[in-house]
N, C-alpha and C positions, 0 to 999 in steps of 0.2 A: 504494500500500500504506500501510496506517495501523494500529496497533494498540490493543488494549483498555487502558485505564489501571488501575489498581492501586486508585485511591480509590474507595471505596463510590458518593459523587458524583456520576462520571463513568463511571462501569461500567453495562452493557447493565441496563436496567431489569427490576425483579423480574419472574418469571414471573407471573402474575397468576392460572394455571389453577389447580385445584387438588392439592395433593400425589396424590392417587390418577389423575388422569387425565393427567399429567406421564410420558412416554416416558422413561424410565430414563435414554436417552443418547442425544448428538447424532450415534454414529456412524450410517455405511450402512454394511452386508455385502454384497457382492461374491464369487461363489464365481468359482474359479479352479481352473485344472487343476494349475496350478504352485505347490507350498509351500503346500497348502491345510492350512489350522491349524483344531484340531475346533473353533472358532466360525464359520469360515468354512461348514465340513462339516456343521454344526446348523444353517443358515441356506442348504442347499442348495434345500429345496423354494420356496424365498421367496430368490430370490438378490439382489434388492434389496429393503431393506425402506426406506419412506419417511424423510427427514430430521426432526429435531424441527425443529418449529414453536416459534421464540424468545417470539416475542408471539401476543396473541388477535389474527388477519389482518384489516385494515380494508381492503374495497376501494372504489375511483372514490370519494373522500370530496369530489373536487376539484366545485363545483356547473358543471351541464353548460353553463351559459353563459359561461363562464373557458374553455370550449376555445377562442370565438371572439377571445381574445385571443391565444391564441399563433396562429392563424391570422392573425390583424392584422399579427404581427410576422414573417410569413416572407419578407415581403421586406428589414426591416431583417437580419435571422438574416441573408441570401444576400451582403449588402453589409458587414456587420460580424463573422460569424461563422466564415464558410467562408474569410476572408483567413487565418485561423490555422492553417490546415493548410495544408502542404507537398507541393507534389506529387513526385511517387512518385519520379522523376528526380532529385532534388535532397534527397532522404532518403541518411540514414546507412543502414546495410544490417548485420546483425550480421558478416557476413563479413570488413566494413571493421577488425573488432576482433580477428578471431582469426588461427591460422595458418592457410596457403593450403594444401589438400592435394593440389593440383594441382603446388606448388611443390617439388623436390629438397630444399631445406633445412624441408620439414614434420617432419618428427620432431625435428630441431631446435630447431625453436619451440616446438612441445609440452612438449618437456624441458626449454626456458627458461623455460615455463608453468607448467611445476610444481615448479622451483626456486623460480620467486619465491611459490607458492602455499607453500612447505613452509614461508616465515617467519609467516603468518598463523596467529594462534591458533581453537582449535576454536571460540569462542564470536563469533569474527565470522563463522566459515561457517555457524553455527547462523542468527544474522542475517540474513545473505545469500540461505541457502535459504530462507528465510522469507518474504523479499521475491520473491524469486522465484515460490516458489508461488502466491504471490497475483496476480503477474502474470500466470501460466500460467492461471488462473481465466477469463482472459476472458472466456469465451464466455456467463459466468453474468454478467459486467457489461454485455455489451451487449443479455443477454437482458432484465434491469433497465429496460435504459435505451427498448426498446421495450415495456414494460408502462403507460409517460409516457401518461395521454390526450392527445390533441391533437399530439403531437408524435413520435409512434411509428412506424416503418416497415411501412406497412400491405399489401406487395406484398411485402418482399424488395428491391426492388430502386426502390424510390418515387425521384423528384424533387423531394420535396420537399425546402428546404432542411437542417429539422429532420435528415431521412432520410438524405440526404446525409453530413451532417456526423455522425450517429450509425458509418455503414457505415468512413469514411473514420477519423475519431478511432481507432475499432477496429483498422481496418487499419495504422495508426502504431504504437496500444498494441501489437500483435502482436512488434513486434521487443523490446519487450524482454525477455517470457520469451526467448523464443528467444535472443536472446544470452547473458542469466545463465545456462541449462540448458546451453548449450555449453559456455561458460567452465565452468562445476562438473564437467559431464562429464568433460571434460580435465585438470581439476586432480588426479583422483584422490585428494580428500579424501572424500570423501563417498562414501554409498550411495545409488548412484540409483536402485535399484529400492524405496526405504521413500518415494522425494522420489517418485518415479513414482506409487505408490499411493497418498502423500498428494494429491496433484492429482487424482488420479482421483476419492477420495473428496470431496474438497471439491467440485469441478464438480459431483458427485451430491449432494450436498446444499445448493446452489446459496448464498442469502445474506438476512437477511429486511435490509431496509435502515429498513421502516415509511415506505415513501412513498408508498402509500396509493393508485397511480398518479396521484400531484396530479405535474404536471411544477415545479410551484412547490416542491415538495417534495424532488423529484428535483435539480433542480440546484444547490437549496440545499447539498444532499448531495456533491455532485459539488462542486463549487467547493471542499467543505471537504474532502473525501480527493484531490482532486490535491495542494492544498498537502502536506496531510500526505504524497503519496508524494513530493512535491520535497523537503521535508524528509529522509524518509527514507533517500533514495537521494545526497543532496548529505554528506549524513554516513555514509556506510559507504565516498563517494568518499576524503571527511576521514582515515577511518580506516585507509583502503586505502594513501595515500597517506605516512599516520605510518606502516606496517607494512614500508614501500619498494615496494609494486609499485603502481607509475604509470600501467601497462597496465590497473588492475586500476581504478585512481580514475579515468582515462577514461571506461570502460567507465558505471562508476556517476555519473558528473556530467555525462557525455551523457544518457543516459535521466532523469536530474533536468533537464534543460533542456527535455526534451517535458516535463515535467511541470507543468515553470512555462507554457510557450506554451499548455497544456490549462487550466491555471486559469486563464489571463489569458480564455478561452474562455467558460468557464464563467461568470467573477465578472462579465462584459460582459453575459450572459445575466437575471445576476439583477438586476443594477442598472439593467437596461432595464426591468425589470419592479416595480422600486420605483419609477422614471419613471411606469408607466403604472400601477400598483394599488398606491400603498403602503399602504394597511392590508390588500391583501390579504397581501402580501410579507413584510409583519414581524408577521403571523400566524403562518405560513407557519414564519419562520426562529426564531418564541419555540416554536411546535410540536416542532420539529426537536431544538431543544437540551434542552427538558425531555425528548424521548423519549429525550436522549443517543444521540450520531453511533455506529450498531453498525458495526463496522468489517466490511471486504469478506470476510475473512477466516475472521473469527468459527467458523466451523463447519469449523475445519481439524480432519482428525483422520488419523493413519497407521495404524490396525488394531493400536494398542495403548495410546496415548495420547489418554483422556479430557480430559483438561485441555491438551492441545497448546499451543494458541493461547496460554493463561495463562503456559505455561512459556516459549514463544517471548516473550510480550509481556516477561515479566520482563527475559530478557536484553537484548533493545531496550534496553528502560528503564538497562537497569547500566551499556551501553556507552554511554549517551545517543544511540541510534541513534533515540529517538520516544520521547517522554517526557510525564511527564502536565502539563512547562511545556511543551512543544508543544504540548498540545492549547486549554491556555488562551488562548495567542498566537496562533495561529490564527483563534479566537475574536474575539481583540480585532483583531486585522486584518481579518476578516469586515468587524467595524463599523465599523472607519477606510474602508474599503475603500469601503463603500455609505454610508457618512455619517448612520451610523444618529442619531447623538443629534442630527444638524440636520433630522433631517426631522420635517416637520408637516402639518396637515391630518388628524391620526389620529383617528379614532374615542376611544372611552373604552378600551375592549377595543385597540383598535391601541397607544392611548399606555401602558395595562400593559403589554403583550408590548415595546413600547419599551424601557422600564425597567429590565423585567428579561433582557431579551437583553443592555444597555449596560453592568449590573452585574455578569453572570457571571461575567467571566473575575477578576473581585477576588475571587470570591467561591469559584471552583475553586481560586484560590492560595493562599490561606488555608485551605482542606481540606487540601492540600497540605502544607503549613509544619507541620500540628499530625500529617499522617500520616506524615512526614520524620522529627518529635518522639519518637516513638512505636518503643520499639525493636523490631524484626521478627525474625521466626524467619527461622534460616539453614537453607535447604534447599538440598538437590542432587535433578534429576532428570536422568534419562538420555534421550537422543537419539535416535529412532533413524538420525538423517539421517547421524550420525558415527560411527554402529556402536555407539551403546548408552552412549556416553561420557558420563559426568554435568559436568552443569553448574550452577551455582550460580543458583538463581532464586529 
């Protein structure tokens, strides 16, 4: 999980269509028999209506002779890639985190559950369910991750490394919705039939990422939102932690530890790939950054809240749960990470996108410093994952 930043800079790039052929709104309608509200009831003939489209859609931009590189590399992938996942025997389990309801002292637990939930304030479950939701998304990230030419699971069930490692990564990320949704469930802070609907709707209006299906593109992506969700998730542990519940910053500095062993996955992928095409790679990763990283998220919306995600990202931002110096450091570790300013051999075009990929993150902190400067309006919106509660964003 990763969120949108606050600076003009670093926020998803203007719409480019034109005001009149621009969809009003990023939500889907969904009719329902249960609590159907007259938007719901006006959108029964058409009970899903399509998601906006963030950007004008680019597809296969990747040139079809770059597929036979990532086919060069599946045997290094099977030797270097698939060591990073855990088999399935030697995984945490969410069960390992909550109470046992097979055990006599269940309700017990439960009740110590929601003791130590009553010290956390409303704007870390805001947080939390945030993170969560975008967990719960999966199914629209590993639909992502098979749109990759060359390295997409083209059966269901392939052998190939790429394939493999796509089905399994997945099958990991799975536990950690599931465990935040338990834990919430039981905390009885929240309303999980608005968290319920938010997921729903987001999985329906799935995520544009702009990777164009280049898998150069893709993993560049992926390298930078697993950091950001070890970030994310290692600081709600932080806070869990300052709140008193210890049960609660396990929970969340566990699933930050897949987060990191998925980046180490990832960032292995793309610095193979600066090994063997660097001007295609640092093409690739100057592409990425001016499109600005659209976070997985982006198209959260619960059936009342337009701006969701904005108001979610604000709070991140206040509790420093993901912040717009996260997103710059990130950055600059990207380029520690691949060794961007030693590498050579670039093209004219390679050694621009050098340049300016190396100077970014100076150059986001300084938008930063003078957006910091700048005094802001104090707003409150309300929630509906807390029952409508306003929060300051």
């Amino acid at each position: 999980m990763a969120l949108k930043l606050n600076t003009a800079f670093i926020s998803p790039s203007h719409n480019p269509l034109p005001q009149s052929l621009r969809p009003r709104s990023h939500r889907v309608f969904m009719a329902s028999t249960l609590r159907a509200t007259s938007i719901e009831a006006e959108n029964l003939k058409k009970p899903f209506s399509p998601p906006r489209e963030v950007h004008v859609q680019v597809t296969h931009s990747m040139p079809p002779q770059k597929i036979e590189v990532f086919k060069s590399m599946e045997g290094w992938a099977e030797e270097n890639i698939l060591v990073h996942l855990k088999p399935v025997e030697k995984c945490w389990q969410p069960q390992d985190f909550l109470p046992d309801p097979t055990s006599e002292g269940f309700h017990e637990q439960v009740k110590e559950l929601r003791e130590r939930a009553k010290e956390l304030p409303d704007d870390y479950f805001v947080v939390l369910v945030g993170d969560m939701i975008t967990e719960e998304a999966l199914p629209t990230y590993q639909t992502m991750l098979n749109t990759l030419d060359g390295v997409r699971d083209e059966t269901g069930a392939s052998l190939t490394p790429w394939a493999v490692w796509t089905r399994a990564w997945t099958a990991e990320e799975n536990r950690h919705g599931d465990l935040l949704n338990k834990y919430l469930y039981l905390s009885g802070r929240v309303d999980m039939r608005q968290i319920e609907k938010t997921i729903q709707y987001l999985i329906g209006s799935g995520m544009d990422p702009r990777t164009e299906n280049s898998p150069y593109l893709g993993f560049i992506y992926t390298s930078f939102q697993e950091r950001a969700t070890f970030i994310s998730h290692g600081n709600t542990a932080r806070l869990a932690k300052e709140h008193g519940d210890m049960k609660l910053a396990q929970i969340c500095g566990t699933i930050a530890a897949d987060e990191k062993r998925h980046e180490t996955a990832y960032t292995k992928i793309v610095e193979k790939l600066f090994e063997i095409d660097p001007d295609g790679t640092v093409l690739a990763f100057s592409d990425m950054m001016r499109k600005k990283i659209s976070m997985p998220a982006h198209l959260m919306y619960d059936g009342q809240d337009d701006s969701l995600f904005e108001h979610f990202s604000a709070v991140a931002q206040r509790l420093g749960v993901y912040t717009a110096k996260d997103y710059a450091d990130i950055l600059e570790f990207l380029v520690g990470r691949w060794n961007l300013e030693k590498l050579t051999g670039l093209s004219g075009e390679g050694r621009k996108a050098q340049d300016y990929v190396c100077g970014l993150a100076r150059r986001i902190r300084k938008l930063e410093e003078r957006a910091q400067g700048r005094a802001k309006p104090v707003t409150a919106a309300p929630f509906s994952w807390i029952f409508d509660r306003k929060m300051m964003v």
